[in-house]
C-alpha positions as CSV (number, residue, x, y, z in Angstrom):
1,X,0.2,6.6,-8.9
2,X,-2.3,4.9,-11.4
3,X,-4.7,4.1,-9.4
4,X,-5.9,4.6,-5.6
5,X,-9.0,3.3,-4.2
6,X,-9.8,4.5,-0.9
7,X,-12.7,2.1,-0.4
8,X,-11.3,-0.5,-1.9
9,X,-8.1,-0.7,-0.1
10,X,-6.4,-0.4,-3.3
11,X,-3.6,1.4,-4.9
12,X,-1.6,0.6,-8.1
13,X,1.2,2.2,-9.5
14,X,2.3,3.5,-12.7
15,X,4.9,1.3,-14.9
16,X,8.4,2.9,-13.1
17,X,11.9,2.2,-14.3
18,X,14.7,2.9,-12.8
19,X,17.0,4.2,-15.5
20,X,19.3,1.5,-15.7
21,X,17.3,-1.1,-17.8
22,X,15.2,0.9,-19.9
23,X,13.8,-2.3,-21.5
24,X,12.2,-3.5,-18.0
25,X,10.0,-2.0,-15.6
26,X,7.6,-2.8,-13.0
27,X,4.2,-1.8,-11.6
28,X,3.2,-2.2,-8.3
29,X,-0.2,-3.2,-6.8
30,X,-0.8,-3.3,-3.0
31,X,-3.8,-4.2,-1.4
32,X,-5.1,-4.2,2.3
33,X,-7.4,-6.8,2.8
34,X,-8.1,-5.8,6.5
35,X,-8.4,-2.4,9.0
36,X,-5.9,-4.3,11.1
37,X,-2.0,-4.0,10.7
38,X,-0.6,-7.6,9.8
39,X,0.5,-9.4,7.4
40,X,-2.2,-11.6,6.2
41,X,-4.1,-8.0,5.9
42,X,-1.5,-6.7,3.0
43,X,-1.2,-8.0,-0.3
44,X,1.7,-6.5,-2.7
45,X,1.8,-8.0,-6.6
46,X,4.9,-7.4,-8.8
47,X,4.0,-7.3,-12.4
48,X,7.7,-7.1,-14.3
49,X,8.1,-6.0,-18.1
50,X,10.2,-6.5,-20.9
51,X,10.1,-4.8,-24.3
52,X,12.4,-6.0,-27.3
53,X,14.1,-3.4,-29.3
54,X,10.5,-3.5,-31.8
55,X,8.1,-2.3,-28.6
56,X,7.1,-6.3,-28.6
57,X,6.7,-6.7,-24.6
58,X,5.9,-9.4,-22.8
59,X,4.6,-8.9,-18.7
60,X,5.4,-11.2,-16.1
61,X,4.1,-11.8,-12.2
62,X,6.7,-11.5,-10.1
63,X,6.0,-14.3,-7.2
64,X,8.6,-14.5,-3.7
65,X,10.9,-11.8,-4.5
66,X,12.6,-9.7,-1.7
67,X,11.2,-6.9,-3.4
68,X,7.5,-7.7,-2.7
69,X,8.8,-8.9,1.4
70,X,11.0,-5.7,1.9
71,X,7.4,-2.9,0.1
72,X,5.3,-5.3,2.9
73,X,7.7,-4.8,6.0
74,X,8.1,-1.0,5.1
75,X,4.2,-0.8,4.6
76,X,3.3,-2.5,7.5
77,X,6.3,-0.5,9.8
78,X,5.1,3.1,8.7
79,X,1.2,1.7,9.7
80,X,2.2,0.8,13.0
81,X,4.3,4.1,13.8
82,X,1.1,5.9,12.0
83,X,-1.8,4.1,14.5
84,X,1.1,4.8,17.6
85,X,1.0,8.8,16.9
86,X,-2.8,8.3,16.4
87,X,-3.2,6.5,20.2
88,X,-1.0,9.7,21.1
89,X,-3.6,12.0,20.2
């Protein structure tokens, strides 16, 4: 992780590749706009990079991928099994 904000509701990623492009990679920003666990509380941002052989790179928002739907269904699935085990308690 980059960056974590507890207050904020904010955490960002470092750039992460995944070893079979080693020209892209992506960093990852997710931020809960509300306490309450839906969907219009969660924001995730995809910023995609590509460097040319030279180091010349050039960054990119990534809008409506599957990516960003599948990180907020997995988010917002382990913070509803989380506040179940907390109502356990």
């Amino acid at each position: 992780m980059s960056t974590v904000d507890y207050s904020g509701g904010t955490i960002i990623s470092d750039w992460y590749t995944d070893g079979a492009q080693n020209d892209e990679s992506i960093k990852i920003t997710v931020r809960f706009l509300s306490n309450e666990i839906r969907s219009e509380g969660l924001k995730v941002v995809i910023h995609k990079k590509k460097c040319s052989i030279n180091q010349s790179c050039k960054i990119n928002l990534i809008k409506n991928s599957v990516l960003i739907d599948e990180l907020q269904r997995s988010i917002l699935r382990k913070a509803a099994l989380i506040e179940v085990e907390q109502r356990k308690k």
